[in-house]
mmCIF file of the N, C-alpha and C atoms, coordinates in Angstrom:
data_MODEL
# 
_entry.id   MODEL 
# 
loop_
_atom_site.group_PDB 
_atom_site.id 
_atom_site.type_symbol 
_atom_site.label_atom_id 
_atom_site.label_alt_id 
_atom_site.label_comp_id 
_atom_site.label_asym_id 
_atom_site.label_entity_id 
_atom_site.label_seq_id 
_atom_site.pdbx_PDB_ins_code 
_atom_site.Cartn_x 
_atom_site.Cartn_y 
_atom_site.Cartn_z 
_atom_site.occupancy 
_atom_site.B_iso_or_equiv 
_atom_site.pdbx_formal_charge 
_atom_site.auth_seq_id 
_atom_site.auth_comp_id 
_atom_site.auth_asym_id 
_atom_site.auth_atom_id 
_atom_site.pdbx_PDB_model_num 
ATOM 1   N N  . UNK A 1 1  ? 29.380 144.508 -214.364 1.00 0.00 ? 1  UNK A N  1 
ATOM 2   C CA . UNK A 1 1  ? 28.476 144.769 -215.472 1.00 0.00 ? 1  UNK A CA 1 
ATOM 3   C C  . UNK A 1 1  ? 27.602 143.532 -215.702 1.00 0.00 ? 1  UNK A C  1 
ATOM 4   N N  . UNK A 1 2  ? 26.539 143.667 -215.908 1.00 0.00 ? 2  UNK A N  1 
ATOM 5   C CA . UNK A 1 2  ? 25.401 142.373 -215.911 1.00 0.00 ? 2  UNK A CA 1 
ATOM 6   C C  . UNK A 1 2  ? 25.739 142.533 -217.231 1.00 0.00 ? 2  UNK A C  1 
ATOM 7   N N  . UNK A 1 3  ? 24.344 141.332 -218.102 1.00 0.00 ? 3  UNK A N  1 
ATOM 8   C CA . UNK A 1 3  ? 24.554 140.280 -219.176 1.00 0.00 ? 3  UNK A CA 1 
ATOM 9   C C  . UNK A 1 3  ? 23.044 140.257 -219.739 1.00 0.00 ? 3  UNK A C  1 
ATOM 10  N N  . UNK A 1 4  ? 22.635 139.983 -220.704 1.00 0.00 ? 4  UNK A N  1 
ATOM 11  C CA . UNK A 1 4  ? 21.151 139.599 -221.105 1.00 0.00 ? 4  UNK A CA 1 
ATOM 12  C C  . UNK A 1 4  ? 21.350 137.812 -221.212 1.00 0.00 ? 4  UNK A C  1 
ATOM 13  N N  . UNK A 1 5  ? 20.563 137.217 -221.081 1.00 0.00 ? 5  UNK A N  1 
ATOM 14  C CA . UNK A 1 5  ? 20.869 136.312 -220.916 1.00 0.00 ? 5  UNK A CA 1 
ATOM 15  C C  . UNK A 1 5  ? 19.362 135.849 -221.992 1.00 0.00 ? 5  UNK A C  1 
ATOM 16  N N  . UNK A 1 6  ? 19.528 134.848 -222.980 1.00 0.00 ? 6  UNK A N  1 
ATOM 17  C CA . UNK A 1 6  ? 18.667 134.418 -223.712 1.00 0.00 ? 6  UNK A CA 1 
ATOM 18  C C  . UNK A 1 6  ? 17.955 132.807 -223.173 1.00 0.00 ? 6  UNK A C  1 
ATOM 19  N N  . UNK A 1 7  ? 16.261 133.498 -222.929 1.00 0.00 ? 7  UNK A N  1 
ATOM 20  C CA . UNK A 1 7  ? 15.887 132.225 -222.480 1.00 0.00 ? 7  UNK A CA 1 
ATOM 21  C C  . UNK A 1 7  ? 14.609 131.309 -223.428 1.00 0.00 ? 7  UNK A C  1 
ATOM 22  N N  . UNK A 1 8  ? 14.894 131.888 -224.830 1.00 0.00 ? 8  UNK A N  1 
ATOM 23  C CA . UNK A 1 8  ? 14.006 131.174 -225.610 1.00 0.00 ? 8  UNK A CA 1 
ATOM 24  C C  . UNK A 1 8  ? 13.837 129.537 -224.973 1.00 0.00 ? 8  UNK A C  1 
ATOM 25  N N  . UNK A 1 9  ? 15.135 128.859 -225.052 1.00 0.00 ? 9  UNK A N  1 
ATOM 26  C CA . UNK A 1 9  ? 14.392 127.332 -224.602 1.00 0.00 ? 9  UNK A CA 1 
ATOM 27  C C  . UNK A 1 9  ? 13.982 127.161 -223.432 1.00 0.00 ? 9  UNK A C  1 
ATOM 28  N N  . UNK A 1 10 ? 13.744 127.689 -222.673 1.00 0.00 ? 10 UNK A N  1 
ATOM 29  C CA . UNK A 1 10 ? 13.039 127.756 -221.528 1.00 0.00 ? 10 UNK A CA 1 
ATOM 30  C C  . UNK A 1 10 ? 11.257 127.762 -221.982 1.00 0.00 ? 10 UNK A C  1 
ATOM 31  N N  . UNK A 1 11 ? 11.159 128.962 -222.937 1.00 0.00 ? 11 UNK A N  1 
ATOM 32  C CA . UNK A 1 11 ? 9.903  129.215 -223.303 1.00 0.00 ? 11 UNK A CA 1 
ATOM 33  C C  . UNK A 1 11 ? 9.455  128.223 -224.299 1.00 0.00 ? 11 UNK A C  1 
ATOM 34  N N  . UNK A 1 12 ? 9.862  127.587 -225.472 1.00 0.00 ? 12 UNK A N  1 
ATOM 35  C CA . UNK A 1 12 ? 9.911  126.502 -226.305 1.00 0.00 ? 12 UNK A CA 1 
ATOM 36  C C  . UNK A 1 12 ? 9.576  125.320 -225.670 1.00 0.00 ? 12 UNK A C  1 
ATOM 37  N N  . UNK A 1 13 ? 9.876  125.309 -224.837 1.00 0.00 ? 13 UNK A N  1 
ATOM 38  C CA . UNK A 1 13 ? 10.195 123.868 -223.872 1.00 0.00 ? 13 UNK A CA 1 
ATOM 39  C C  . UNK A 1 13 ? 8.496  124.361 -223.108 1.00 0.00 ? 13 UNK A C  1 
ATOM 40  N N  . UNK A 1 14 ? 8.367  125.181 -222.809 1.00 0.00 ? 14 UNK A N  1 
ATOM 41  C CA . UNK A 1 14 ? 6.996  125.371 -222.220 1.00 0.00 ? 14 UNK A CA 1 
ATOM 42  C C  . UNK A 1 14 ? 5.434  125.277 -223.289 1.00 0.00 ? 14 UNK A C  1 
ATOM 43  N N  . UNK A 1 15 ? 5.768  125.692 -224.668 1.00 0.00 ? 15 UNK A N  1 
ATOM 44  C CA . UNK A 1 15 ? 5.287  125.581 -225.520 1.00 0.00 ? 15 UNK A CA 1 
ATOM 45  C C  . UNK A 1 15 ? 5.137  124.670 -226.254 1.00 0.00 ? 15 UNK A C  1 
ATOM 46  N N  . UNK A 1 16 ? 5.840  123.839 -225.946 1.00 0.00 ? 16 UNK A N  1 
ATOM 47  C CA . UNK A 1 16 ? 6.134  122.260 -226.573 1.00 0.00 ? 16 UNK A CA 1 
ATOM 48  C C  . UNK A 1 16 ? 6.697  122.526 -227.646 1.00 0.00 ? 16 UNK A C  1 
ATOM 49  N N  . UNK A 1 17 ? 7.215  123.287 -228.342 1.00 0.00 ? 17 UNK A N  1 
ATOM 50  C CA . UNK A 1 17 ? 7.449  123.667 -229.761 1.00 0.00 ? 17 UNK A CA 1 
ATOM 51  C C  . UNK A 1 17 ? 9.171  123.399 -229.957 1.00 0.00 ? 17 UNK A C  1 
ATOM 52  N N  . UNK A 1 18 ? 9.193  122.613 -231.848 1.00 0.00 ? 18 UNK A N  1 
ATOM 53  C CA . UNK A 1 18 ? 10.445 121.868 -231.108 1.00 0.00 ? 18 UNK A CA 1 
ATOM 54  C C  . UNK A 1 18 ? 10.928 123.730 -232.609 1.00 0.00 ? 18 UNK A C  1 
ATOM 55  N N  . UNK A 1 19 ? 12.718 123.295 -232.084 1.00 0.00 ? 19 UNK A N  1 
ATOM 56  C CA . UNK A 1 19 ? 13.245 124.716 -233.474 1.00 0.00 ? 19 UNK A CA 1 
ATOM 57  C C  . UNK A 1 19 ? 12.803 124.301 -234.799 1.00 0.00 ? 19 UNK A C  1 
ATOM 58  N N  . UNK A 1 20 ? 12.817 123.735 -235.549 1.00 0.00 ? 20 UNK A N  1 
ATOM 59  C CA . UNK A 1 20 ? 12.169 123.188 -236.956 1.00 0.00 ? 20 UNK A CA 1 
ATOM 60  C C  . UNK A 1 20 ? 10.752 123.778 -236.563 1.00 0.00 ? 20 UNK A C  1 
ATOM 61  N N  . UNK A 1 21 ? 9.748  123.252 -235.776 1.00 0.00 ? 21 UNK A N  1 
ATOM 62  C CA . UNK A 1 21 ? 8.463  124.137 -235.846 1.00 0.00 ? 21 UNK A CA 1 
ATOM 63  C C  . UNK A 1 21 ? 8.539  125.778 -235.775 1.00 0.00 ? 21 UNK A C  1 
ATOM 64  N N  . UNK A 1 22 ? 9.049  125.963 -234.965 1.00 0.00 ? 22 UNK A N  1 
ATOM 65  C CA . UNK A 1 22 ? 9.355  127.686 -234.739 1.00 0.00 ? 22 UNK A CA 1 
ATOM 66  C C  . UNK A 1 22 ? 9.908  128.212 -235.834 1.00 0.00 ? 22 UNK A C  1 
ATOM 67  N N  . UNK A 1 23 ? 11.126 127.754 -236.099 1.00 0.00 ? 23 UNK A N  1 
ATOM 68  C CA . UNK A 1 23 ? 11.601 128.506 -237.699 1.00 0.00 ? 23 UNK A CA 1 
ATOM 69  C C  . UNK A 1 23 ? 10.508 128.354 -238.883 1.00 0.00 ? 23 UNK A C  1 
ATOM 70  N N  . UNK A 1 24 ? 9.878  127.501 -238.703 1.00 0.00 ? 24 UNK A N  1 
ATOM 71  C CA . UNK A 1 24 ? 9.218  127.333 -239.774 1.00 0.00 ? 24 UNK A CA 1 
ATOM 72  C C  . UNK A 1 24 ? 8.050  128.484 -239.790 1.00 0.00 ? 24 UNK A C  1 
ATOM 73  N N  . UNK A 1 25 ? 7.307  128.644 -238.544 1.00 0.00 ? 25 UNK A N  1 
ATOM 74  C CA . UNK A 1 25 ? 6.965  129.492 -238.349 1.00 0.00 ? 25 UNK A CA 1 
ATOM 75  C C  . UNK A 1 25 ? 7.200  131.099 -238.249 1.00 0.00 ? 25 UNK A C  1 
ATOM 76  N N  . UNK A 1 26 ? 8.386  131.595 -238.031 1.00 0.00 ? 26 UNK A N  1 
ATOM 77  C CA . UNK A 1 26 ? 8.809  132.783 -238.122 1.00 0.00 ? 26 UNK A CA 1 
ATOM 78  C C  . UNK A 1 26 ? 9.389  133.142 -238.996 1.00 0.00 ? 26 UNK A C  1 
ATOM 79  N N  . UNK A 1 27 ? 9.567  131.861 -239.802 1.00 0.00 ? 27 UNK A N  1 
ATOM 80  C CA . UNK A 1 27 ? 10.573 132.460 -241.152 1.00 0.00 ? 27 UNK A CA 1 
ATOM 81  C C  . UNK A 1 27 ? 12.023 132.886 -241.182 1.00 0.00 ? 27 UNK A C  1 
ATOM 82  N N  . UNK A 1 28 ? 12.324 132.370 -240.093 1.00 0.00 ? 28 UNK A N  1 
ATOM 83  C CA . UNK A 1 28 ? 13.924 132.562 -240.055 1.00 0.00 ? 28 UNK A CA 1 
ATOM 84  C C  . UNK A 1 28 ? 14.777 131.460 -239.806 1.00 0.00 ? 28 UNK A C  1 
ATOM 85  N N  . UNK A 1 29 ? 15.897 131.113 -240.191 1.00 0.00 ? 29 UNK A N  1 
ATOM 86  C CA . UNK A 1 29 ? 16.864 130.236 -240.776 1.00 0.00 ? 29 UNK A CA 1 
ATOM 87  C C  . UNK A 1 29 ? 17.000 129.285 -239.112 1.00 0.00 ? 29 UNK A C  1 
ATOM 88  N N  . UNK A 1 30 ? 16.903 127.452 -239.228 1.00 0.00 ? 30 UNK A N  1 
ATOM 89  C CA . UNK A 1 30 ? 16.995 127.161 -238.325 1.00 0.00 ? 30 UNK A CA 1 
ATOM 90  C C  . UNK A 1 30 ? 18.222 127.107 -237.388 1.00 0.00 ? 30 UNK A C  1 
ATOM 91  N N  . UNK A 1 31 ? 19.285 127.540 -238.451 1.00 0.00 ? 31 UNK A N  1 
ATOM 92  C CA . UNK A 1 31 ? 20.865 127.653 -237.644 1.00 0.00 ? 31 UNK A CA 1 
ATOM 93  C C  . UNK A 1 31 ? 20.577 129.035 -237.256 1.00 0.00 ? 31 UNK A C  1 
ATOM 94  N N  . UNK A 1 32 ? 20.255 129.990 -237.428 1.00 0.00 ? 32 UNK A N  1 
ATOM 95  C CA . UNK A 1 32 ? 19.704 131.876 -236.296 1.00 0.00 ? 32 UNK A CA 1 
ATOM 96  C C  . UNK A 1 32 ? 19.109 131.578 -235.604 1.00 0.00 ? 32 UNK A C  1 
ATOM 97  N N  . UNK A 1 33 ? 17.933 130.646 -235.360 1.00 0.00 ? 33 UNK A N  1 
ATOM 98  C CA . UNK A 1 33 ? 17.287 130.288 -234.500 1.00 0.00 ? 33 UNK A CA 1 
ATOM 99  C C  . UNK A 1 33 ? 18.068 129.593 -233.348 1.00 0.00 ? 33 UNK A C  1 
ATOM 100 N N  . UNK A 1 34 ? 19.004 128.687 -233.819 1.00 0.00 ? 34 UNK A N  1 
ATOM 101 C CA . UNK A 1 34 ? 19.818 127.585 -233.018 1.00 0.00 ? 34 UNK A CA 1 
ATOM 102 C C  . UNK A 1 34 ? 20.835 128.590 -232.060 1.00 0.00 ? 34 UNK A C  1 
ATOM 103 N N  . UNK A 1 35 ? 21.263 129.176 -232.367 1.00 0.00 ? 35 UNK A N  1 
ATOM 104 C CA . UNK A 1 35 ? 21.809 130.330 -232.200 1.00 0.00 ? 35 UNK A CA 1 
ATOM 105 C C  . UNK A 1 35 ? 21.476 131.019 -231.060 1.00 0.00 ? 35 UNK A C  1 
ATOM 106 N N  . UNK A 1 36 ? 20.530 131.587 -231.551 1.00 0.00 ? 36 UNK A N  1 
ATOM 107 C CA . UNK A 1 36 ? 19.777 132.648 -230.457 1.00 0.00 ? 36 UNK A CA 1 
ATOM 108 C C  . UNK A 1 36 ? 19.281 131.728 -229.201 1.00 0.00 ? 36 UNK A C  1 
ATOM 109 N N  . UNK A 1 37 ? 18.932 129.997 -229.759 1.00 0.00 ? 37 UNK A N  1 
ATOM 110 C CA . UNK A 1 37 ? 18.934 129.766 -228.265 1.00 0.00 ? 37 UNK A CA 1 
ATOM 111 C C  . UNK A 1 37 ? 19.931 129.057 -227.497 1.00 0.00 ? 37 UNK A C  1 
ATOM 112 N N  . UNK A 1 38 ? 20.456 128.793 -227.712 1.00 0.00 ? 38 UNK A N  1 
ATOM 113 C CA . UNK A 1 38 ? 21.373 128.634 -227.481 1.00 0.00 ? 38 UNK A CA 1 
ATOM 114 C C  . UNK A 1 38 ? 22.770 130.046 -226.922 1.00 0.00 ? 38 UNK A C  1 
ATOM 115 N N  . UNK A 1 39 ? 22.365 131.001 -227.095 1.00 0.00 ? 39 UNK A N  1 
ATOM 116 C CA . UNK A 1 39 ? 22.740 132.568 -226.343 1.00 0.00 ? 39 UNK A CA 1 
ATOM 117 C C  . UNK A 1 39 ? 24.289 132.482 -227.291 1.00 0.00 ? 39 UNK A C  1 
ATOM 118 N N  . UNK A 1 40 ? 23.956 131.974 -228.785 1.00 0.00 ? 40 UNK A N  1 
ATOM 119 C CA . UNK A 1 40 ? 25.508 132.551 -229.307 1.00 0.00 ? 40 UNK A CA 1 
ATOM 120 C C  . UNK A 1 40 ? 25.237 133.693 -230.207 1.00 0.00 ? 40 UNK A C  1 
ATOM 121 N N  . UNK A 1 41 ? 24.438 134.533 -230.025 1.00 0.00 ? 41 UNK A N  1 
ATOM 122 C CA . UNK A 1 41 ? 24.065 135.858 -230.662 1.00 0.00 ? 41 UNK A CA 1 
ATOM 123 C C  . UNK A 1 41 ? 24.771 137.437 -229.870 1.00 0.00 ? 41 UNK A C  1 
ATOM 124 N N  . UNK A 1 42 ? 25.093 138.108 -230.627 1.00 0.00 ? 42 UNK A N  1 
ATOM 125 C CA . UNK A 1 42 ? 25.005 139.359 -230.116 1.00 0.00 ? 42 UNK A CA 1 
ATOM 126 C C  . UNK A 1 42 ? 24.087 141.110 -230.110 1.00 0.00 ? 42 UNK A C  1 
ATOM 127 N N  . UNK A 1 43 ? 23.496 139.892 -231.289 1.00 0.00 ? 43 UNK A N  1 
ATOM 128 C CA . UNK A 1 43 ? 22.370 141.150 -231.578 1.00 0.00 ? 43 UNK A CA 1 
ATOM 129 C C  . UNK A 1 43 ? 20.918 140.286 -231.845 1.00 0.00 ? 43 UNK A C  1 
ATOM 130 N N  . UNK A 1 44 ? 19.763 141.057 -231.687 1.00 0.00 ? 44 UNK A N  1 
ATOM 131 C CA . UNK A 1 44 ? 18.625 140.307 -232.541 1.00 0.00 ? 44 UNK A CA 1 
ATOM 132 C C  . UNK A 1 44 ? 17.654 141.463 -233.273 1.00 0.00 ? 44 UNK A C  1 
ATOM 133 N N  . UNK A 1 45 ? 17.510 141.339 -234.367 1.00 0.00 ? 45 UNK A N  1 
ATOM 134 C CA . UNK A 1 45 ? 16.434 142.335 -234.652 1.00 0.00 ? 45 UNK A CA 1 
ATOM 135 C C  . UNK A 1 45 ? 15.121 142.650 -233.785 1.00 0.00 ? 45 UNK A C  1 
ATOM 136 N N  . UNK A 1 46 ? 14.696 143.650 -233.618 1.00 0.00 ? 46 UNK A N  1 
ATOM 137 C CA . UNK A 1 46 ? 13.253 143.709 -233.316 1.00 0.00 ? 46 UNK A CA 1 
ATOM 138 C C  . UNK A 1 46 ? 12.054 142.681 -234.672 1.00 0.00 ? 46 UNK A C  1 
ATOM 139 N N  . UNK A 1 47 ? 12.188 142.935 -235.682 1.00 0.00 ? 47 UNK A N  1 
ATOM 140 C CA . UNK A 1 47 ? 11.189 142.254 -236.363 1.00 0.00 ? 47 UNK A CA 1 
ATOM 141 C C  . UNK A 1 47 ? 11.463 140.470 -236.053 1.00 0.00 ? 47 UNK A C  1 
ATOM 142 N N  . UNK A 1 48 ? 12.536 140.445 -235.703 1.00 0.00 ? 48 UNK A N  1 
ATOM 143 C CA . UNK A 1 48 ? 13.123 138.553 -235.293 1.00 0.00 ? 48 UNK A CA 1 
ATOM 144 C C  . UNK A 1 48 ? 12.138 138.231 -233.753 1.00 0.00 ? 48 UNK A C  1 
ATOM 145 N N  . UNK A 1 49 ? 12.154 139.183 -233.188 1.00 0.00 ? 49 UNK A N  1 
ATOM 146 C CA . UNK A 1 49 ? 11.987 139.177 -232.007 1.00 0.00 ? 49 UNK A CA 1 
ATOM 147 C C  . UNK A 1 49 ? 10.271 139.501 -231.600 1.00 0.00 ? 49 UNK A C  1 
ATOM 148 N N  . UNK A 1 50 ? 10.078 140.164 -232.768 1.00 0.00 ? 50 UNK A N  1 
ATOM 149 C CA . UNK A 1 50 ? 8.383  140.197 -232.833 1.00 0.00 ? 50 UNK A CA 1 
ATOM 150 C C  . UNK A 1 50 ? 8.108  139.183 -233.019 1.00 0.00 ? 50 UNK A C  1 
ATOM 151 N N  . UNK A 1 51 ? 8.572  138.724 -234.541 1.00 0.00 ? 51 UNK A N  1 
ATOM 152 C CA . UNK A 1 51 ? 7.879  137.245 -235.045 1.00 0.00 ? 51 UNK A CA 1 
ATOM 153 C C  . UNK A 1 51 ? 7.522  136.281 -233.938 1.00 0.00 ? 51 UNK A C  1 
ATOM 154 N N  . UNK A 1 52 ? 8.899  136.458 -233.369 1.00 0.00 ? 52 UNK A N  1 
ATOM 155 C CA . UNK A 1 52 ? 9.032  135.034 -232.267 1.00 0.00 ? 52 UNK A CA 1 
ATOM 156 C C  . UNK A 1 52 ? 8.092  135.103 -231.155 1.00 0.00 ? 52 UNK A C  1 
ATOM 157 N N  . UNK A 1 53 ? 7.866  136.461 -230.508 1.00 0.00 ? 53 UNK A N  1 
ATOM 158 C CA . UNK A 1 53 ? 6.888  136.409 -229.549 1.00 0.00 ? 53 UNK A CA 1 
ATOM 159 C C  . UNK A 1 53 ? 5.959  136.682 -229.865 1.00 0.00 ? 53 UNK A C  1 
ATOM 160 N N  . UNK A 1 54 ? 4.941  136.689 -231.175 1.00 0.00 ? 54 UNK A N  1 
ATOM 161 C CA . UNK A 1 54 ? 3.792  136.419 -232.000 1.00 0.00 ? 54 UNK A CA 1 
ATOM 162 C C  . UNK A 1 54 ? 3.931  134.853 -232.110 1.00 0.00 ? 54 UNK A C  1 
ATOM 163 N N  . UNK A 1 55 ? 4.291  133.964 -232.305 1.00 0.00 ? 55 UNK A N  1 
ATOM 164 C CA . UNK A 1 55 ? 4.686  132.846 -232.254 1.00 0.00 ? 55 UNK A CA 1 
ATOM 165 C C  . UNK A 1 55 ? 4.361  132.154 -231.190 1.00 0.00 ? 55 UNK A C  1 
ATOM 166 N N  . UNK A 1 56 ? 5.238  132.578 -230.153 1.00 0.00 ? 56 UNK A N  1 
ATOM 167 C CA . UNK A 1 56 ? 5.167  131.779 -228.909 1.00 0.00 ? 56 UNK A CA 1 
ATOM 168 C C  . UNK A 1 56 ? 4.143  132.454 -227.809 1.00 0.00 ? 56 UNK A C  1 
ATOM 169 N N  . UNK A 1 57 ? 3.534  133.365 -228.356 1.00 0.00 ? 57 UNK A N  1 
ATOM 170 C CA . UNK A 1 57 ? 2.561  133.905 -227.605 1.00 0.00 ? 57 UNK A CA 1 
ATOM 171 C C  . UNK A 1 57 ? 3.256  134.600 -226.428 1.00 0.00 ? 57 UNK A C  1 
ATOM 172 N N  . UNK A 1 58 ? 4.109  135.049 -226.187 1.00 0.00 ? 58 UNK A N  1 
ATOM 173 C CA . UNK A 1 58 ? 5.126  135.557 -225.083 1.00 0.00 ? 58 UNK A CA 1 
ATOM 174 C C  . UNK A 1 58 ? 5.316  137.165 -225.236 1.00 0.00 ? 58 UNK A C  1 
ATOM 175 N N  . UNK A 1 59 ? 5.766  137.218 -224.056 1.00 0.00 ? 59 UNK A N  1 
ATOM 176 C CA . UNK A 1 59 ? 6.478  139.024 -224.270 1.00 0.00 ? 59 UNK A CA 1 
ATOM 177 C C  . UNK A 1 59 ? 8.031  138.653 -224.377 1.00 0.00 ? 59 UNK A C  1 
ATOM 178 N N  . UNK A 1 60 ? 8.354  139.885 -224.971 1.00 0.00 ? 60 UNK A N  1 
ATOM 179 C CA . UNK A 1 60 ? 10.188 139.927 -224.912 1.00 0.00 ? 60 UNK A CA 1 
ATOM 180 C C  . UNK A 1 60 ? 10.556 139.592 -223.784 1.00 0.00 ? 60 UNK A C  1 
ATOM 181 N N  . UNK A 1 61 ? 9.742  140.137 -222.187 1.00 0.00 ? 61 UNK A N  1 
ATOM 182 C CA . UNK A 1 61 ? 10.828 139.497 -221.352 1.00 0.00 ? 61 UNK A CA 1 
ATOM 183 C C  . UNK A 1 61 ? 10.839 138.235 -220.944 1.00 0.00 ? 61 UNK A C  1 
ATOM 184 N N  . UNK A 1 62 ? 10.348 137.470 -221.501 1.00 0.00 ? 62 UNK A N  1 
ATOM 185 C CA . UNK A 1 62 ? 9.737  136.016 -221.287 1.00 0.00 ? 62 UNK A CA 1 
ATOM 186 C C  . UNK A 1 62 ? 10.898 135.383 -221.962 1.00 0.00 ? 62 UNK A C  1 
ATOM 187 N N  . UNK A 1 63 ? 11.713 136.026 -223.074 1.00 0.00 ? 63 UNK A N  1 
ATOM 188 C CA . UNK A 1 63 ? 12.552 135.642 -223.724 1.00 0.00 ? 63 UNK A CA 1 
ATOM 189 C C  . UNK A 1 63 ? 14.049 136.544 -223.378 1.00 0.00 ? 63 UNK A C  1 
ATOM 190 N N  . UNK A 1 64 ? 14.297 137.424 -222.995 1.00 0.00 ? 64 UNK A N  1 
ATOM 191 C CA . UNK A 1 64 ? 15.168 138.137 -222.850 1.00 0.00 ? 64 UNK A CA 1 
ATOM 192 C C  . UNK A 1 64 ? 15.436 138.636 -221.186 1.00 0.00 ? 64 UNK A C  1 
ATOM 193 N N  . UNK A 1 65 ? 16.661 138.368 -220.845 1.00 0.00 ? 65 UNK A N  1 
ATOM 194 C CA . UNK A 1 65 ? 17.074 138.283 -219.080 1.00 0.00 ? 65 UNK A CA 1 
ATOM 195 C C  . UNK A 1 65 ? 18.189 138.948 -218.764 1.00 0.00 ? 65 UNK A C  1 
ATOM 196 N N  . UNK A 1 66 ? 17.663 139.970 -217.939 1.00 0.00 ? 66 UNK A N  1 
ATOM 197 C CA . UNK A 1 66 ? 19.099 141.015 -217.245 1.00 0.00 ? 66 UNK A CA 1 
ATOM 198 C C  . UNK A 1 66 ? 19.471 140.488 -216.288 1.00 0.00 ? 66 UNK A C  1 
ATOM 199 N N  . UNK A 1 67 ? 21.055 140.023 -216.330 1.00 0.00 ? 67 UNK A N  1 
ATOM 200 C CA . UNK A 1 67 ? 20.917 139.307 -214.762 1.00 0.00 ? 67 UNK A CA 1 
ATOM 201 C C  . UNK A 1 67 ? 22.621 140.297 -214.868 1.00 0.00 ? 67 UNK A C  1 
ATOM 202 N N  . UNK A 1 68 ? 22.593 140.641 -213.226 1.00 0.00 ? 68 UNK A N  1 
ATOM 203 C CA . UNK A 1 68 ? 23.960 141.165 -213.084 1.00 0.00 ? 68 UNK A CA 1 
ATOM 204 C C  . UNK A 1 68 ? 25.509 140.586 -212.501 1.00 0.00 ? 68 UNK A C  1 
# 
């Protein structure tokens, strides 16, 4: 069974954008943020997940990885 694998700091790191800028920007808490990149999440909202790739100028899969 494959895995999603979360690659926000991959994309952050390309964006130069440090988590304090991004949360600040999306409006969501910098420990959810820390979280999600860090891949200790099991769920993410769609509106979390809009914000963020309105943000980082990205698509979901830029941030989100099926690997088996």
């Amino acid at each position: 069974m494959g895995q999603i694998i979360l690659r926000l700091d991959r994309v952050m790191a390309d964006r130069k954008m440090s988590l304090n800028e991004l949360s600040e920007k999306v409006g969501v808490s910098y420990v959810n943020l820390s979280k999600m990149k860090n891949g200790k999440i099991s769920a993410i909202r769609f509106s979390t997940l809009e914000s963020t790739c309105e943000t980082l100028e990205c698509q979901p899969g830029d941030i989100l990885e099926y690997v088996k």
